[in-house]
C-alpha positions in Angstrom: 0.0 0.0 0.0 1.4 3.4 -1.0 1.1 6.3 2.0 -1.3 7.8 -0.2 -3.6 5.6 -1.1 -6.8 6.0 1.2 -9.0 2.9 2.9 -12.6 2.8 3.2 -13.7 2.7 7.3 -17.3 2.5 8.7 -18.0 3.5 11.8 -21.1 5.0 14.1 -20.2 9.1 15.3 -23.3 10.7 17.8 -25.5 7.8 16.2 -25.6 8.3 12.6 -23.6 6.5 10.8 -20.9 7.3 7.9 -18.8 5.0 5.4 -15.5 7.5 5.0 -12.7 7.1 3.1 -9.6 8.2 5.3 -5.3 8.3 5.3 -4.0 5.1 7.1 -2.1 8.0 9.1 -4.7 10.0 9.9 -5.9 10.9 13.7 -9.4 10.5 14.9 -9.7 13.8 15.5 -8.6 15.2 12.1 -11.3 12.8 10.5 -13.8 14.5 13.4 -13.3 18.2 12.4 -13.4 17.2 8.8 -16.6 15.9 9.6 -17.6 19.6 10.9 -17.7 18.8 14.6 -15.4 21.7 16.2 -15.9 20.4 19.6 -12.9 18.4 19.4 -10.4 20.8 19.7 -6.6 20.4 18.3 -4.6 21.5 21.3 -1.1 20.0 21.7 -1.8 17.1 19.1 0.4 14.6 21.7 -2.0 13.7 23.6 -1.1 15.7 27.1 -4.2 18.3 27.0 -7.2 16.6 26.7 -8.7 19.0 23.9 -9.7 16.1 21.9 -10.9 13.9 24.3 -14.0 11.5 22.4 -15.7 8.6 23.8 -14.9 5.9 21.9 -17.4 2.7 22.5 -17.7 4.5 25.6 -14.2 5.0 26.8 -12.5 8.7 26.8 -9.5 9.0 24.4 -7.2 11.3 23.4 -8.2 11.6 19.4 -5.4 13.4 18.3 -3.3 10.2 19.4 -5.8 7.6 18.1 -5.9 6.5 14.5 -9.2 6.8 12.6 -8.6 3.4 11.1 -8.4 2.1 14.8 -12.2 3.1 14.7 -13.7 0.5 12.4 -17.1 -0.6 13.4 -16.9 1.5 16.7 -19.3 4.2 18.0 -18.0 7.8 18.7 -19.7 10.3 20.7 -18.4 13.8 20.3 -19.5 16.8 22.9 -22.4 17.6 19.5 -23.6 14.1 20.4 -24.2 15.0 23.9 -27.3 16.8 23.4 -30.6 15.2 22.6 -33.5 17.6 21.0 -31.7 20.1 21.7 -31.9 19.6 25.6 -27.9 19.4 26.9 -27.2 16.3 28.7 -27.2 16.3 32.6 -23.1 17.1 32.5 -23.2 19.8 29.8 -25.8 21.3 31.8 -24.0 21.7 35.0 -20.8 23.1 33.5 -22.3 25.8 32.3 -24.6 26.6 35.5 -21.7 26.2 37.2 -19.3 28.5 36.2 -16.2 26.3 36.2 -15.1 27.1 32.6 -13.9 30.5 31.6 -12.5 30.7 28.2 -14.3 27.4 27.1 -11.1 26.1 25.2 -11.0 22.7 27.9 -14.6 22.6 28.1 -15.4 19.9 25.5 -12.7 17.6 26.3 -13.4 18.1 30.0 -16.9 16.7 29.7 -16.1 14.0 27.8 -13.9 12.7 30.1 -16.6 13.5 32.7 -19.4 11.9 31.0 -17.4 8.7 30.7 -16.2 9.0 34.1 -19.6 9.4 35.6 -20.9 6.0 33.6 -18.4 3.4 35.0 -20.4 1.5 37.3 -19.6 1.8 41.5 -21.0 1.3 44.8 -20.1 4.9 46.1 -19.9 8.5 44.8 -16.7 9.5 43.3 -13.7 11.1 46.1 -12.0 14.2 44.7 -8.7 12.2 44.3 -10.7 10.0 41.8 -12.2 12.9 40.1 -8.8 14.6 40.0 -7.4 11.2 38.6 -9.9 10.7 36.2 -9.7 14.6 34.9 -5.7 14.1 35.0 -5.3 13.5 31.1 -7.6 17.2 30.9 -6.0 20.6 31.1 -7.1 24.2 31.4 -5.2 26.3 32.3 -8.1 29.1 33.1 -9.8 27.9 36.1 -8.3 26.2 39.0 -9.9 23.1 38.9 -11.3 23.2 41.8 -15.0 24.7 40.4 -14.5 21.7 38.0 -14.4 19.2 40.6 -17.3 20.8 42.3 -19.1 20.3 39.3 -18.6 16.6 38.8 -19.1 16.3 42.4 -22.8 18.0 41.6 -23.0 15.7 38.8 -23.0 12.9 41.0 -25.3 13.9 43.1 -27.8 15.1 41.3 -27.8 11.7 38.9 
């Protein structure tokens, strides 16, 4: 195969799904912007902000480190695919009645990795060492983290 030619891919991203044609080099998240979904942010493109971060069959990855063709046959949900009829999901809405993002850059990423956080099955609400463990991979370099931890912390509870 020459570096140029293409491969066909099929895959499932915010539940519609698309037959694309794609680089065998190419990153999830280029393939994602092309697609026109500008939530997923191109921040250091090694995989050390969290910019990017997609749920891929449910797990939170770094898309700028993950190859589209690694995403055969899976489902992608970017933060467009959070919202259902127009009504934001229960994390998107307490990020912004929260007021832990400022410049908004993160904000994406971060409720990715939230969402997916929030939907791995426990006996007990998350501590702030998980939370801060489990937002490790995300950076903003706005807030503090601390209102961003409260906010997970409200997601919780209010599930």
């Amino acid at each position: 195969m020459n570096h140029t030619d293409r491969i066909a891919m099929e895959c499932e991203i915010n539940g519609i799904p698309f037959q694309l044609s794609i680089m065998p080099g190419m990153p999830l998240s280029e393939l994602l912007r092309e697609q026109g979904l500008l939530s997923v942010k191109q921040g250091c493109c090694v995989g050390e902000c969290g910019a990017c971060t997609v749920l891929v069959d449910g797990t939170a990855i770094d898309s700028c480190l993950y190859l589209a063709a690694w995403a055969e046959g899976k489902h992608i949900r970017t933060l467009e695919g959070e919202s259902v009829g127009g009504q934001l999901s229960h994390v998107q809405m307490a990020y912004a009645k929260s007021g832990a993002v400022q410049c908004g850059f993160c904000t994406p990423g971060l409720i990715m990795a939230t969402t997916a956080m929030l939907a791995k099955p426990r006996n007990q609400p998350l501590t702030i060492l998980e939370i801060r463990r489990g937002l490790a991979g995300n950076l903003c370099r706005c807030t503090g983290y601390q209102m961003i931890v409260d906010t997970v912390q409200r997601c919780e509870e209010q599930k």
